[in-house]
Structure formats: structure tokens, C-alpha cells
TORDRENSE-714821 format. One record per residue (C-alpha): x, y, z; residue number from 1. Coordinates in Angstrom, 1 decimal. Example, Ala and Ser with C-alpha at 12.3 -4.5 7.8 and 13.67 -1.06 7.14 Angstrom:
2
<node <12.3, -4.5, 7.8>, 1> <node <13.7, -1.1, 7.1>, 2> 
END
This chain:
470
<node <10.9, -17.9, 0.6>, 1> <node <14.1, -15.9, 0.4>, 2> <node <14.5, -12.9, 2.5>, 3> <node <15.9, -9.6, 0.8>, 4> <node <17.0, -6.3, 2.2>, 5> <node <14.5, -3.5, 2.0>, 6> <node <17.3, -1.8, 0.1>, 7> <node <17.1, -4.3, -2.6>, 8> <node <13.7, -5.1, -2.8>, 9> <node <13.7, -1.4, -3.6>, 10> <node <16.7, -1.1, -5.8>, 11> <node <16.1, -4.4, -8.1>, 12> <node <12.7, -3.5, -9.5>, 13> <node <14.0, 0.1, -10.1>, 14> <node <17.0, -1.7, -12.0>, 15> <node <15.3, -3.8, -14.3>, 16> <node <12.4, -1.3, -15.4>, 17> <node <15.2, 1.2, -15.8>, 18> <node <17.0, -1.2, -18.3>, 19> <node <13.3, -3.3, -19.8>, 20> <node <12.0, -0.3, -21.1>, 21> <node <14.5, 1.5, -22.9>, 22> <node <15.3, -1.9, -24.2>, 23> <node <11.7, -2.7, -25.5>, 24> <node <11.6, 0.8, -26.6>, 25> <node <14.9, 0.5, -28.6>, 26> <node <13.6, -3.0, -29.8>, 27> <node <10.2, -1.4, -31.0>, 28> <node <12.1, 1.6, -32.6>, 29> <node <13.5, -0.9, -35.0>, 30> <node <10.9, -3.0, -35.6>, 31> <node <9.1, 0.2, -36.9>, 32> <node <11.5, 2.3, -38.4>, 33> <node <12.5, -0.6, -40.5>, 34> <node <8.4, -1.2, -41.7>, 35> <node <8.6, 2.9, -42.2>, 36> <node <11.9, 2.9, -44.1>, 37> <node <11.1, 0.1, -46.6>, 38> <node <7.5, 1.1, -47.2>, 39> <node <9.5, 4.6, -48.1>, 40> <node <11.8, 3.0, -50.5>, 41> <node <9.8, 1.0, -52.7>, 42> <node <7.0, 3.9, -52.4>, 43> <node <9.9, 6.8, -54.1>, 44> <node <11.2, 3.9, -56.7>, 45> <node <7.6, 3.3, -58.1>, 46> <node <7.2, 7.0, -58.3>, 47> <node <10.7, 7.6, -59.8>, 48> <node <9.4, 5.1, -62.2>, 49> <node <6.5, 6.2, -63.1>, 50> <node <8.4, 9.7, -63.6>, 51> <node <10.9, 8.0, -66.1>, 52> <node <8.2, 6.0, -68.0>, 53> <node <7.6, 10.1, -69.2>, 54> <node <11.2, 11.2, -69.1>, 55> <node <11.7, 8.3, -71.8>, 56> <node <8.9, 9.1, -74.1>, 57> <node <10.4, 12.9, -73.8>, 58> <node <13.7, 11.6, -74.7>, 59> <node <13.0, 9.1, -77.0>, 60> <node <10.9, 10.3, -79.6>, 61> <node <9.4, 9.0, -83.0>, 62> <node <9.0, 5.3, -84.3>, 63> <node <11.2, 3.2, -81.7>, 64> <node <11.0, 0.7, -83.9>, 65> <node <14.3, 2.3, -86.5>, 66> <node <16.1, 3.3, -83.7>, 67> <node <19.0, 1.1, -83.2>, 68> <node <20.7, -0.4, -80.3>, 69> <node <23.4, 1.7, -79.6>, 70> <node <21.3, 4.6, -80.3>, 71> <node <18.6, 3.7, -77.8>, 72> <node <21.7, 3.0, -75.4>, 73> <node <22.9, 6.7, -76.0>, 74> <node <19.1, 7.6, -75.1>, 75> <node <19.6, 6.1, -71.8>, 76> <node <22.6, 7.4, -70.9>, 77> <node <21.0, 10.5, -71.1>, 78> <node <18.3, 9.6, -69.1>, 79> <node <20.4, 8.8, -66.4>, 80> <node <22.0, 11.9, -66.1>, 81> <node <19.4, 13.4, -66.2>, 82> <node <17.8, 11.6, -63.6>, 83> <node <21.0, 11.9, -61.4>, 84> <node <21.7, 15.9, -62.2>, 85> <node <17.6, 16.5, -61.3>, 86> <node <18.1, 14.7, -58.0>, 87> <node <14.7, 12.3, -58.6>, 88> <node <16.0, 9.6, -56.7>, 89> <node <19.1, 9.7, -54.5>, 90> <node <20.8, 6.3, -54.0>, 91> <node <18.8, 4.9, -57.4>, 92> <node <20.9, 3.3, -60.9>, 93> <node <19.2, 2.5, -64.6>, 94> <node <20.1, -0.9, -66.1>, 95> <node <18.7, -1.7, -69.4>, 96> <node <18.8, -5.6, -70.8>, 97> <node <18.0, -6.8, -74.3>, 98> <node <15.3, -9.7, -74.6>, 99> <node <18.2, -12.0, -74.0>, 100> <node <18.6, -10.5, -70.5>, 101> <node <22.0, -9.4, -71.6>, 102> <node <23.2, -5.8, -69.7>, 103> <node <23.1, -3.3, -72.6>, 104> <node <23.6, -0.2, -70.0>, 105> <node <25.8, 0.6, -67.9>, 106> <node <29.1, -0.1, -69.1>, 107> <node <30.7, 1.0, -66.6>, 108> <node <30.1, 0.7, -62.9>, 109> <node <32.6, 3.6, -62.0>, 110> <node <30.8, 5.9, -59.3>, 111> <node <28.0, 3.8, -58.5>, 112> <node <26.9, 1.5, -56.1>, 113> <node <26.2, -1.5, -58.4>, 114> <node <29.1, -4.2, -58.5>, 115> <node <29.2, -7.5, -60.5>, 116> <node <27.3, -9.3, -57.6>, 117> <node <24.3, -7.4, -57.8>, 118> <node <24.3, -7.2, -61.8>, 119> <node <24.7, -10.8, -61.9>, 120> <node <21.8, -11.0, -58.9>, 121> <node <19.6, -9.0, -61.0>, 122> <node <20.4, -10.5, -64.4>, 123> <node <19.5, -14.3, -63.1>, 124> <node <16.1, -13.2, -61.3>, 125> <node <15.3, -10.9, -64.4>, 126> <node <13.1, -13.1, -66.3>, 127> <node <10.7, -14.0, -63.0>, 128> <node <10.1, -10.0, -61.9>, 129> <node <6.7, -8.8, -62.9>, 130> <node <7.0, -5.3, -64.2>, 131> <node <5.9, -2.5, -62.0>, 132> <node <6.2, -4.3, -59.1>, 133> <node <9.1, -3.8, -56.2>, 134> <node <11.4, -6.7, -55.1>, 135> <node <13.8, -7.1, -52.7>, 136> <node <17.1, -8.8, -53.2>, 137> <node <20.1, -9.3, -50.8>, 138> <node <23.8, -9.4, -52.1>, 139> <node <26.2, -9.7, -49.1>, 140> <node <24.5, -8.3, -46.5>, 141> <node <23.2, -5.4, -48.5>, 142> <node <19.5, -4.9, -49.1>, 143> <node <17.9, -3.3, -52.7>, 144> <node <15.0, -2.9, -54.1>, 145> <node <14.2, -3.4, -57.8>, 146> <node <11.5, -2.2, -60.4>, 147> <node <11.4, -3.0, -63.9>, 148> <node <9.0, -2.8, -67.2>, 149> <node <9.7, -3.6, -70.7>, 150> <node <10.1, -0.9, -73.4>, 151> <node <7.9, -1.2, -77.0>, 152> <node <9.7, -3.6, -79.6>, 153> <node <12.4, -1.9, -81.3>, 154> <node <13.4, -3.9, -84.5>, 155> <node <12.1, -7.1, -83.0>, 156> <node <14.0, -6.5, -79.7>, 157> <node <12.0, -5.5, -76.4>, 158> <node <14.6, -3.7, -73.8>, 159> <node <13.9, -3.8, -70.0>, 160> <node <14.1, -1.0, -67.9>, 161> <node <15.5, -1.6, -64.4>, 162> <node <15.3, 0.6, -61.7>, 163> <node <17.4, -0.4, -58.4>, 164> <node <17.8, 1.5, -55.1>, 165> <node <20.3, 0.4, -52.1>, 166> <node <19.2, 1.3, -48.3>, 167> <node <23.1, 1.6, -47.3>, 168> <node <22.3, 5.0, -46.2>, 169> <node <19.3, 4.6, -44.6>, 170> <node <20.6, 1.6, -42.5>, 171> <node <23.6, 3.8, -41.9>, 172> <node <21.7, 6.6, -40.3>, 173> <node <19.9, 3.7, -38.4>, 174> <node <22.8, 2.3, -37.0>, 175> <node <23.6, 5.5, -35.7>, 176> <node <20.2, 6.3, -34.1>, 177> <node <21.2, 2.6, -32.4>, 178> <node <24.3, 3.3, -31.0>, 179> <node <23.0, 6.8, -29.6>, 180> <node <20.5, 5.5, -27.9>, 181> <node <22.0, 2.3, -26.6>, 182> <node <24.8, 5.1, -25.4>, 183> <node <22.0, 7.0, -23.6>, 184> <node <20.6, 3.6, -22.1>, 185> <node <24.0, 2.7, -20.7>, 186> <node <24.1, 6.1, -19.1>, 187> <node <20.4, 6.1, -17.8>, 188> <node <21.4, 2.7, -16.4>, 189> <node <24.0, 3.9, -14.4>, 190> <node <22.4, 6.8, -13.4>, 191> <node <19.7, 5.1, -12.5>, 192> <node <21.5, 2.4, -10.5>, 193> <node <22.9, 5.4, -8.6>, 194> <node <19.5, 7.1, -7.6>, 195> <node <18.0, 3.7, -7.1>, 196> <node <21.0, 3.2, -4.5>, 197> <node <20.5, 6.8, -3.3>, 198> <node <16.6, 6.5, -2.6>, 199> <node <16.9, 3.0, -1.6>, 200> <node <18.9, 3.9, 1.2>, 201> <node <17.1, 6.8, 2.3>, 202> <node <13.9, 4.4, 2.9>, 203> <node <15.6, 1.7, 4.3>, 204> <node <17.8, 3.6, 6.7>, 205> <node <14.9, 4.9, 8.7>, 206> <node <13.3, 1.6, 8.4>, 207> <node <16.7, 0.2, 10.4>, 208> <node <16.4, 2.7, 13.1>, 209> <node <13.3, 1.9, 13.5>, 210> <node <13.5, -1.8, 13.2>, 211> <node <16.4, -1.3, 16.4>, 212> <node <14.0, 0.9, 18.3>, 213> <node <11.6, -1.5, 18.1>, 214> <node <13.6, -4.4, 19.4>, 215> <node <14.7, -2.2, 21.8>, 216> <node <10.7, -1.9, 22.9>, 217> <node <10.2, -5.5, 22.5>, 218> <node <12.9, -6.6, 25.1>, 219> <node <11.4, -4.6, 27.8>, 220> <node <13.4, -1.0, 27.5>, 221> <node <10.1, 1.5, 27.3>, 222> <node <12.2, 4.8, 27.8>, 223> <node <10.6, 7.6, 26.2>, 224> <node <11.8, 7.7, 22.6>, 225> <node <14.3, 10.9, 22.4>, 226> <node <16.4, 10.2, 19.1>, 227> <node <15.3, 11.5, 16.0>, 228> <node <15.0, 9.4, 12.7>, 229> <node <15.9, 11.8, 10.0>, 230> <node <13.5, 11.3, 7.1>, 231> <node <11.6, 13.3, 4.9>, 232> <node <9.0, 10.6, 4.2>, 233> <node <5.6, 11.5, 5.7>, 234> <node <4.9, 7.6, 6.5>, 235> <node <8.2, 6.9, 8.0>, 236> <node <7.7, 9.8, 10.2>, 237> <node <4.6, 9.1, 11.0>, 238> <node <5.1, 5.3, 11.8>, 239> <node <8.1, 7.1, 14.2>, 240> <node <5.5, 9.2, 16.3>, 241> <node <2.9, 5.9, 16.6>, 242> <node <6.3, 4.2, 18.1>, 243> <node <6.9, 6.9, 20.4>, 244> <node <3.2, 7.1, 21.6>, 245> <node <2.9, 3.2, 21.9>, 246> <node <6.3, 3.6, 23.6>, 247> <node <4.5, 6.0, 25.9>, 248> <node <1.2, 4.0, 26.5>, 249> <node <3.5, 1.1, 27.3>, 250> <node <5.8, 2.7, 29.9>, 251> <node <2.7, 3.7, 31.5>, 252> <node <0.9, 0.3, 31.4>, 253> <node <4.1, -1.4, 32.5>, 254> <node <4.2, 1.4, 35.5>, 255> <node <0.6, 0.5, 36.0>, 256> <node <1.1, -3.0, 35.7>, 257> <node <4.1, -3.1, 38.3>, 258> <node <1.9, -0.7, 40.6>, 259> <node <-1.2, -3.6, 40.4>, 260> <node <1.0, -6.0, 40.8>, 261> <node <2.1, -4.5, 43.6>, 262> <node <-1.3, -3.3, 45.5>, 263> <node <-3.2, -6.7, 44.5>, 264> <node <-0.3, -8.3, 46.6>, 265> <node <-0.3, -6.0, 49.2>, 266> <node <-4.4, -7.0, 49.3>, 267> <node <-4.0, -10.3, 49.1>, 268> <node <-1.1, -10.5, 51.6>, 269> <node <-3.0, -8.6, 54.3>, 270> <node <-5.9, -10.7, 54.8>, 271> <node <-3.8, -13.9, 54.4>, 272> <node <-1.6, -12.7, 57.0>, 273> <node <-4.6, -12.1, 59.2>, 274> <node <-6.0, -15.4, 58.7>, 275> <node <-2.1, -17.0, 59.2>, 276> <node <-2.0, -15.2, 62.5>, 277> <node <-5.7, -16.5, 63.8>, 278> <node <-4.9, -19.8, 62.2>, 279> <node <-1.5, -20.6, 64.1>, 280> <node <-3.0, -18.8, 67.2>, 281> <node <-5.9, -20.9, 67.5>, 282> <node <-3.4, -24.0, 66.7>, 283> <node <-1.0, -22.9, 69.8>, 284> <node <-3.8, -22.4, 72.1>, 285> <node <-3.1, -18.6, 72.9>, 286> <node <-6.2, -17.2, 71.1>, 287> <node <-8.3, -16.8, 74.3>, 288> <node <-11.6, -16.1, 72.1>, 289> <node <-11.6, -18.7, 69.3>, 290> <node <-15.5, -18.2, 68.3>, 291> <node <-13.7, -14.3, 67.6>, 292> <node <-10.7, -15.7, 66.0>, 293> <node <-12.9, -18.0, 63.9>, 294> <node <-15.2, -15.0, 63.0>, 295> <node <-12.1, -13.0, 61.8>, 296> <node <-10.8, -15.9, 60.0>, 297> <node <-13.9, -16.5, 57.9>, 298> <node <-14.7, -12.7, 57.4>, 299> <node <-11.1, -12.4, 55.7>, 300> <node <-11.5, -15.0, 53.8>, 301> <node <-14.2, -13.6, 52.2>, 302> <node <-12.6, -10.5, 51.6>, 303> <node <-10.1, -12.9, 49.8>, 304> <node <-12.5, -15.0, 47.6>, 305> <node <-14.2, -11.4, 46.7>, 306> <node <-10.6, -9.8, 45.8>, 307> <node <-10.1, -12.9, 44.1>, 308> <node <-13.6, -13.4, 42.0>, 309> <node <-12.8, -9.4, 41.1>, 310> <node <-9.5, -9.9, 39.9>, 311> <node <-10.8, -12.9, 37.7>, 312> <node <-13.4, -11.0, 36.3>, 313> <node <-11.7, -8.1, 35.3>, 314> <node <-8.9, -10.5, 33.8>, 315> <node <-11.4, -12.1, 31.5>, 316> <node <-13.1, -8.8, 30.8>, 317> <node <-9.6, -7.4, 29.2>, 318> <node <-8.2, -10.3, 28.1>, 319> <node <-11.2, -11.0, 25.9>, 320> <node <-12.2, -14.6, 27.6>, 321> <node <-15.1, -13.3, 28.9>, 322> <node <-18.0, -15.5, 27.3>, 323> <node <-20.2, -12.3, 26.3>, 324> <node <-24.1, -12.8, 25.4>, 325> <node <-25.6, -9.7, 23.9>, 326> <node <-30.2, -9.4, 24.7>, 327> <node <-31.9, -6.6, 23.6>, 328> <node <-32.5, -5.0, 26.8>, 329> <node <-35.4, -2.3, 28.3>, 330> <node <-32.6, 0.2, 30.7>, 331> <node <-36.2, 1.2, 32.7>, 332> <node <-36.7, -2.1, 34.0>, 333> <node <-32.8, -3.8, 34.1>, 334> <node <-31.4, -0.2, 36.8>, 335> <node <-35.2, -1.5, 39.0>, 336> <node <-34.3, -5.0, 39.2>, 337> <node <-30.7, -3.6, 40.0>, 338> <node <-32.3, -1.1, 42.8>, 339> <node <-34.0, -4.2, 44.4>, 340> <node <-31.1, -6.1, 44.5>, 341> <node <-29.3, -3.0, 46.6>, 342> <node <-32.0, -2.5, 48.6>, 343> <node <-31.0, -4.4, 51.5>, 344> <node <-27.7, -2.7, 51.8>, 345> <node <-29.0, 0.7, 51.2>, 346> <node <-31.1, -0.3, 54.1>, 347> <node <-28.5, -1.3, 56.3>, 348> <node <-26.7, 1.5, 55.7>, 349> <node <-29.4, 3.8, 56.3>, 350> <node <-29.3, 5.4, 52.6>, 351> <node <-31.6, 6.2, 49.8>, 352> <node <-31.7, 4.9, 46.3>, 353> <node <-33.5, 7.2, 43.9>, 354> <node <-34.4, 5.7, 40.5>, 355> <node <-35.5, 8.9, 38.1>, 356> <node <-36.9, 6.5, 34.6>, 357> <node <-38.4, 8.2, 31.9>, 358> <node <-41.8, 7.8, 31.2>, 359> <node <-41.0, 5.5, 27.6>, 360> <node <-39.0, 2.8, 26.8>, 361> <node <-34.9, 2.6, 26.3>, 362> <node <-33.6, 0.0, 24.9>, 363> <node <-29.6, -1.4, 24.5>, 364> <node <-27.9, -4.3, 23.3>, 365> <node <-25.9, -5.4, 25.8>, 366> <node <-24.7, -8.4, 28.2>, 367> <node <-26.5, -8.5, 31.5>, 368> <node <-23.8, -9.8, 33.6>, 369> <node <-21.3, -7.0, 32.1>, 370> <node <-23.9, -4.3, 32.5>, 371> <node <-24.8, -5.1, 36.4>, 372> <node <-20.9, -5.0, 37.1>, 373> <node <-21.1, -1.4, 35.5>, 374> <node <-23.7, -0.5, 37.3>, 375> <node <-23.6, -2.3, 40.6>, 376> <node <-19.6, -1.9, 41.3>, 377> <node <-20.7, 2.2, 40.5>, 378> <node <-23.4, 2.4, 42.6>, 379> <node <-22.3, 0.6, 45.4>, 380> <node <-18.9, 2.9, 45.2>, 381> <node <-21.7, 6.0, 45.6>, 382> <node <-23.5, 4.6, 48.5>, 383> <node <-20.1, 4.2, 50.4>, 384> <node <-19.0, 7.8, 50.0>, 385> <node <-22.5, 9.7, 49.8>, 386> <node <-24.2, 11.3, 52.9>, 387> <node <-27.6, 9.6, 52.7>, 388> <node <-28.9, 9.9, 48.5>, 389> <node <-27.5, 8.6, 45.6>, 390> <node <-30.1, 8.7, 42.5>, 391> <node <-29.9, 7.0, 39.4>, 392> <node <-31.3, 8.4, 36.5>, 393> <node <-32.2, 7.6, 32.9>, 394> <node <-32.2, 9.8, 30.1>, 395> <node <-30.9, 9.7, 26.3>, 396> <node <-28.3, 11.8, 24.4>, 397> <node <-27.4, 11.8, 20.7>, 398> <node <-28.6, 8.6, 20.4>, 399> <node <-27.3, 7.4, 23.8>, 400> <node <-28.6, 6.0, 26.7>, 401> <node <-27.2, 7.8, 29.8>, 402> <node <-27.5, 6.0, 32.9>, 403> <node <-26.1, 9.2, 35.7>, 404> <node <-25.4, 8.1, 38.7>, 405> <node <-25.0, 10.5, 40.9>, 406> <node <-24.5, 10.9, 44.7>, 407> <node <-24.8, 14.0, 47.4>, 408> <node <-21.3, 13.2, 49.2>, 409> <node <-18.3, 15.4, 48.7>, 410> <node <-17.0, 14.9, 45.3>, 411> <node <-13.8, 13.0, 44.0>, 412> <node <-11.0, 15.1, 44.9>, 413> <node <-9.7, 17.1, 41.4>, 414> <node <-6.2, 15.2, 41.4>, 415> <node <-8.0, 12.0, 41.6>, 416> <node <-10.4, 12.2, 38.7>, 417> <node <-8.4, 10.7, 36.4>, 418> <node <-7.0, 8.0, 38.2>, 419> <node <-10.2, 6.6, 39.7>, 420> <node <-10.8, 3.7, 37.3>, 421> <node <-7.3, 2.7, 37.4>, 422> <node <-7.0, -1.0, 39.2>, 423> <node <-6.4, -0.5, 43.0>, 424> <node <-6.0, 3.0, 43.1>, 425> <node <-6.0, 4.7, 46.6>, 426> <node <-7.1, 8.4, 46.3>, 427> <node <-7.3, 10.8, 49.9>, 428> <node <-8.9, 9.0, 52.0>, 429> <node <-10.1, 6.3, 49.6>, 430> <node <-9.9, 2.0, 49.7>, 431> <node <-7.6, 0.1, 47.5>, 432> <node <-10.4, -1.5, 45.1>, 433> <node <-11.0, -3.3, 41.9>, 434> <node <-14.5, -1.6, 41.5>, 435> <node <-14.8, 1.2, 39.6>, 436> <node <-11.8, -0.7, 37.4>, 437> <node <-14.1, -3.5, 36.6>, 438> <node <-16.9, -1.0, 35.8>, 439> <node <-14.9, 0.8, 33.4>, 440> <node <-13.7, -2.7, 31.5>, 441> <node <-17.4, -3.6, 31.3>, 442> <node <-18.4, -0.7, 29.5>, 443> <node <-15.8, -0.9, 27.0>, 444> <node <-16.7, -4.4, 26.7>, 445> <node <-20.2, -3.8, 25.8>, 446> <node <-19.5, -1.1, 23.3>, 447> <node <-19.9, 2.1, 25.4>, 448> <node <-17.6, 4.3, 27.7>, 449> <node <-17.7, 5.9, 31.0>, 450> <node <-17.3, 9.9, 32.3>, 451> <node <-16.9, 10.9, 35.9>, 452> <node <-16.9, 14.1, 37.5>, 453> <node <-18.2, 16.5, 40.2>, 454> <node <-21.0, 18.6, 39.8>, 455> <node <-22.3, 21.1, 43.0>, 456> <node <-23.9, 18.0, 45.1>, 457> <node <-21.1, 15.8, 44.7>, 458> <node <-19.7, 13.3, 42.3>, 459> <node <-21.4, 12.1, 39.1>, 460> <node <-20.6, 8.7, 36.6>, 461> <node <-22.4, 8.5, 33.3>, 462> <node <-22.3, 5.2, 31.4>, 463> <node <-22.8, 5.8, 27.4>, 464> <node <-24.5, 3.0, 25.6>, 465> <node <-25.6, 2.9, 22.1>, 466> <node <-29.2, 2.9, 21.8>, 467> <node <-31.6, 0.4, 20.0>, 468> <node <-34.9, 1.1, 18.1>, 469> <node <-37.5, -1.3, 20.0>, 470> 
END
């Protein structure tokens, strides 16, 4: 497939629609005009005939029949100036032929149209015309029409009346139409090549600028977008503000990619150091406790298949490989199997979990796995920062299930409230921690989204889940 320019993808099809229709336009003009014109013509000559067929009775009057030749030839002259001075049919002559198809009138084709062409024309197709009925004959070019009907016997003879009408003026004045508007076709063409030009290049322009800020975005450069792209086009400029916000959201994920990067190294470096250290110690012989140095060694390691298992996890999570099964769930009796698998820690640590469950069913479509890392990583974040409670309630809210976990510590500081579900973010006095990150992800993944904040017993997480009718 060939590639074109936006400019001439935008300028060709202007072009030829510019030119076609005029054209078909001009081409259908003269199709009709030329149907009108000749249904005109031979219309006016059957009613100029129809007019004379009176004129000559007026004319000529008594028994035709002792009226001689040249008389009857006299008649007609008259007739024809009459016709002519009375204006009853511009552009329209009178021949008159004997039986013998022998030109009696005119004589004399001074200040007329007819020539010796078109007598002789006429006088050859004579004897096959039908009377009172309009034909059309070419002589050089030139189109006429023709009408005839035989007179009543006059001494044995029977004249024929011709009528015959030329369409030189009427072709004329078409002509002229023709050129005018093939004139005002050439100049709409140019014009129109012009503004197709103009507008063509006020789209694509735009589109250029674009096309290099883009590039410039693709190779890495995420510096806030500060020129302008003149454009008057509400799409253009709207497709120029989604840049600069995705220029925005990227700068900021690459910032908080490079910071990840950067804190996931600094955990995985710390306990690899610490098992490195034990490790060579215990190899040297200077570790004077091995059974410790052993004990350290296999704590940090689990620290590092833990970090490890989280990072995986929230990976797949946002990267969509996560092999998601959705199970209509009851929320009352999922968050009491999730209490009982806490309970041993909240035991150790000398806390209280507090389940509050309404006294009817809740139910969600969701993926248990996803669902306990929402609520387990939140929980568990509670219980390490509360004082002794954290209580987990259920409830429902514009057809919502709210699961509010809630603890009685001292709140999440204000400046760190919305930086606590970024990955490995250290607020005052806070971990490094993948937690509340992976929480977050498994919401989303399960179709529902996360708040946090502080009320007057300390901090508060709500997890929003579409409810399901049982």
C-alpha cells in the first residue's frame, strides 16, 4: 500500500470533487437543455402551423381550384410577410412545392437562413414526410426542424406547405452558457486547489508537530510538554492536551519506575549482603556462633524469597499474566476465614481482630487469591502500626460492598496519604514494602478500587467491590 502525506490525502479528494461535479453538472446541463430546447422547437413549429393553416384560409379565399399558380404563389408571399412582420415564429421560413416536389416559393433566398443545401435536403426527403409531423434534418452541422401538409387541389395540382425552423440561435446561446460556466469551473478549480492547499496545511501542520512530539516521547525524553501547537481545530487541540497529560503520567511512572528500581535493589541488596557476610564468615572460620550465623542466614533468606514472591505477584498482577478465576463469593464468610488465618499472629502480637458482618448475605464476583492479597497485605499493614484493635467491617454502599478496615494507631501522616500504595514507599517512620502496592493492584484487578484515610481513632482503608444479587 502506498503511503501519502496527510496533506494530500486531504487535498486530492477535495481536488477531484471540486472538478467531478461541476463537470457532471455541466455534462447534465446539456443533456437537458438540449431535450428542453428541441421539445421547444418542434412544439412552436406545430403551433405556428396550425396558426397558418388559418392565416391561409384568411388569405386565400374562394374556390382554390381557379386560382392559378402564380397567383397562389403571390398568396404566399404574402403569407410570409405576414408571418415574419407579426413575429409568429422567429428563426422559421415557408417553402411551397408543386405535386412534382418542384420549389414554387421562395425565389429568392436573400435574407434568410435557407441555402441550396437545405432546399435540396428538403426537396429529396419531401415525398417521405408525413404531414403535421416534425422532422429533423442535418445540413452541415446545422440542425432544423421541418413541418409540412398539403393544400386542397388547385386545377389538378396539390401544393405542399413547408414550414422549417434552424436552432442556430439557440445552440448559440448554448455555447455561450458552455463557455461561462467551463470559465467559472476553471476558476473554482483553482480556487479551490488554493483552499484545499490552505486547509490541507493547516491540518497536517499540527499533525507534524505532533507526530515530532511524539517521537520525541517515544525515545525516552518525557519533559513536560511547553510548546504550543497553534491550531484552531478542537480535535487537534484536544489530542495535544492527552499528549501532554500522558507526557505527564509517564514522567511520573518513569520517576516512579527509576525510584522502584532503585528501593527493590536497595531490599534485595541488604539481605544478600547479610547472608554474603555470614556465608564467607562461617567459610573463614571467624563466625564464633555458627548455629547464630546460620539462624541469620536462613531468616534473610526468607525475607528474600518473600520480597521476591511479592515482587512476582505484583508483576503479574499489572502486567495482566495473572491467571484470574472469578466465584461468586459470600464477603461474611471469605473476611472469617481470612480472620482465622491471622489469628495466630494477632496472637503473637498481642492484638485484636474485630470482625463487625452484617446480619445478611453480601455477595461479589471476584478471584480469591486476588481478594486475600487485598485484604490480608491491608490488614496485616494495620496490625503492625495499631495499638492493640484493628476491626474489620462489612457494610454496603450504592451498590457496593465496603470492606473498612480500620485500626486505633496514629493515623497515616497527611503528606503520606497519597503515596502509601506506591511500590516501596518509605513514609516517617515507615518500612520499605510491597504491601499495600500489591493490595491496591488487586483491587483494580478485580474490578473495584481502594480509599485510605484517617478518621479520629486512626487510619482507615475501604475496598469498593461491585456487588452481586445472590
Amino acid at each position: 500500500m502506498k503511503i501519502k502525506t496527510m496533506k494530500s490525502k486531504i487535498r486530492k479528494p477535495v481536488l477531484i470533487l471540486i472538478i467531478t461535479v461541476p463537470l457532471i453538472t455541466l455534462i447534465l446541463f446539456n443533456i437537458f437543455i438540449h431535450i428542453y430546447t428541441n421539445q421547444i422547437a418542434k412544439k412552436e413549429l406545430q403551433v405556428m402551423s396550425k396558426t397558418m393553416e388559418t392565416v391561409v384560409k384568411r388569405e386565400i379565399s374562394g374556390d382554390l381550384s381557379n386560382i392559378s399558380a402564380l397567383k397562389l404563389n403571390n398568396a404566399f408571399v404574402k403569407l410570409y410577410r405576414a408571418m415574419n412582420s407579426s413575429k409568429l415564429a422567429a428563426n422559421t421560413e415557408i417553402l411551397l412545392y408543386n405535386k412534382h416536389q418542384e420549389l414554387l416559393y421562395p425565389n429568392d433566398l436573400t435574407d434568410s437562413f435557407l441555402n441550396q443545401s437545405i432546399i435540396d435536403k428538403v426537396s429529396n426527403q419531401i415525398s417521405e414526410i408525413k404531414e403535421h409531423k416534425v422532422y429533423t434534418i442535418y445540413v452541415k452541422g446545422e440542425k432544423y426542424y421541418l413541418l409540412c401538409y398539403p393544400l386542397v387541389n388547385i386545377d389538378g395540382d396539390q401544393p405542399t406547405i413547408v414550414f422549417i425552423s434552424q436552432t442556430g440561435e439557440a445552440n448559440s446561446l448554448i455555447n455561450a452558457m458552455n463557455l461561462i460556466l467551463l470559465i467559472i469551473m476553471v476558476i473554482g478549480s483553482i480556487m479551490a486547489s488554493l483552499i484545499a492547499s490552505y486547509v490541507s496545511s493547516h491540518v497536517s501542520k499540527p499533525i507534524t508537530d505532533l507526530t515530532n512530539l511524539t517521537k520525541r516521547i517515544g525515545g525516552g525524553d518525557f519533559t513536560p510538554v511547553r510548546e504550543t501547537i497553534s491550531s484552531d481545530i478542537l480535535e487537534i487541540n484536544q489530542l495535544y492536551k492527552s499528549i501532554g497529560d500522558m507526557t505527564d503520567r509517564l514522567s511520573r511512572y518513569d520517576e516512579t519506575q527509576k525510584t522502584f528500581l532503585q528501593n527493590a535493589s536497595h531490599e534485595l541488596k541488604t539481605p544478600l549482603m547479610s547472608i554474603q557476610g555470614y556465608a564467607e564468615g562461617i567459610e573463614k572460620g571467624i563466625v564464633p556462633n555458627v548455629t547464630h550465623a546460620a539462624e541469620i542466614i536462613s531468616n534473610e533468606s526468607k525475607r528474600l524469597n518473600s520480597l521476591v514472591e511479592q515482587l512476582l505477584t505484583l508483576s503479574r498482577i499489572e502486567n495482566g499474566t495473572y491467571s484470574k478465576e472469578f466465584n461468586l463469593m459470600n464477603l461474611s464468610d471469605v473476611l472469617k476465614e481470612y480472620a482465622q488465618r491471622l489469628a495466630g499472629y494477632t496472637t503473637k502480637i498481642e492484638h485484636q481482630l474485630v470482625l463487625d458482618l452484617p446480619n445478611f448475605q453480601i455477595n461479589v464476583m471476584a478471584d480469591d487469591t486476588l481478594l486475600s492479597q487485598s485484604v490480608m497485605n491491608i490488614v496485616s499493614n494495620c496490625l503492625r502500626y495499631a495499638n492493640s484493635i484493628v476491626k474489620i467491617t462489612l457494610l454496603t454502599s450504592n451498590n457496593y460492598a465496603v470492606i473498612r478496615i480500620c485500626d486505633d494507631g496514629d493515623g497515616i501522616p497527611e503528606n503520606d496519604l497519597p503515596h502509601i500504595f506506591d511500590r516501596f514507599y518509605k513514609g516517617k517512620g515507615g518500612n520499605f514494602g510491597l504491601g499495600l502496592a500489591i493490595a491496591k493492584s488487586a483491587t483494580v484487578s478485580i474490578g473495584g478500587y481502594l480509599n485510605a484515610y484517617n478518621n479520629d481513632f486512626g487510619a482507615v482503608f475501604e475496598i469498593f467491590l461491585p456487588m452481586q444479587k445472590s
